[in-house]
N, C-alpha and C positions, 0 to 999 in steps of 0.2 A: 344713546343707551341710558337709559333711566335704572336709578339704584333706591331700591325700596326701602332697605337699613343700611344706616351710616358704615357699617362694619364691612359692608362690600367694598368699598373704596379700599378699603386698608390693604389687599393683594398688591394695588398699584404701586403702594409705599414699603413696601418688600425690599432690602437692598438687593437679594438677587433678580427684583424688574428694575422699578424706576429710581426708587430710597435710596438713603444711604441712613445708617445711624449718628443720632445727635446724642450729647450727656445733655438731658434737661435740668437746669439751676431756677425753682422757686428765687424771685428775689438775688441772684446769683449767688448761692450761697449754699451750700454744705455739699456731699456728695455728687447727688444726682441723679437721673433712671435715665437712662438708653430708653430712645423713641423715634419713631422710624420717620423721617420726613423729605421733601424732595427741597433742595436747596438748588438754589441761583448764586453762582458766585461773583456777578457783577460782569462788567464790559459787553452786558446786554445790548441788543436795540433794543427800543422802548417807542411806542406810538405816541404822540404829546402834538394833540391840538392837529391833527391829519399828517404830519410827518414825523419822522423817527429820528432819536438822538442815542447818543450810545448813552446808557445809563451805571453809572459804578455802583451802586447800590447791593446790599447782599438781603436776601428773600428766602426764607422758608413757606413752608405748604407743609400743612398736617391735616387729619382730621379732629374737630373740634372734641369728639368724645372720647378724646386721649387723653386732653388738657381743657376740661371745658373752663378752668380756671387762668388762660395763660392773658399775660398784663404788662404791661410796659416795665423795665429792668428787669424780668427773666430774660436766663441767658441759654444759648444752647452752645455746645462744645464739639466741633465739625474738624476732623482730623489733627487735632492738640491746637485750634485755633478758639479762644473762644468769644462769642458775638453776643454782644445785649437788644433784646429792643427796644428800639428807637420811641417806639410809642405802641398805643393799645395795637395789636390783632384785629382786621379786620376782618367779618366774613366774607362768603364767596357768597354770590347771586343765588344758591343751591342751599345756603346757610348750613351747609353740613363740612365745611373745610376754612381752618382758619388761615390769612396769608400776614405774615409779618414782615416788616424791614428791619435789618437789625444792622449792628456799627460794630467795627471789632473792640473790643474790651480795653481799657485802658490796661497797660503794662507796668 
């Protein structure tokens, strides 16, 4: 199924489908805006080199014209947990969805 405008995806990231709501933190830091993303909470399998390892790792998924500015130390805030990332946002193969790894926040 091919998506013509980026904005079609965003039904998927709905929390009543697939979403759940994040607090997004510029720089982790001030407030923040609610933005709909699908998160991984780790104890994945993971494919690595033709076989699969569990991976602990924590992953979001958004669409990029939500945050076409998101960058290593924003943080998002996932049920009073909140995650930095680890490093730049990657795109997707589609380059219409960005995927991050993030680490939980220092305490």
């Amino acid at each position: 199924m091919a998506f013509e405008d980026p904005e079609d995806l965003d039904g998927f990231f709905d929390p009543e489908e697939f979403g759940v709501e994040a607090r997004y933190r510029a720089d982790n830091l001030g407030d923040g805006v609610l933005i709909p993303v699908m998160y991984s909470s780790g104890d994945q399998l993971a494919d690595v080199l033709g076989g699969s390892i569990l991976a602990d790792n924590l992953q979001i998924t958004l669409p990029i014209h939500l945050l076409p500015g998101l960058k290593e130390g924003d943080s998002f805030e996932i049920d009073g947990v909140v995650m930095v990332l680890d490093e730049d946002p990657r795109k997707t193969k589609t380059s219409s969805l960005w995927q991050a790894l993030l680490a939980k926040a220092d305490e």
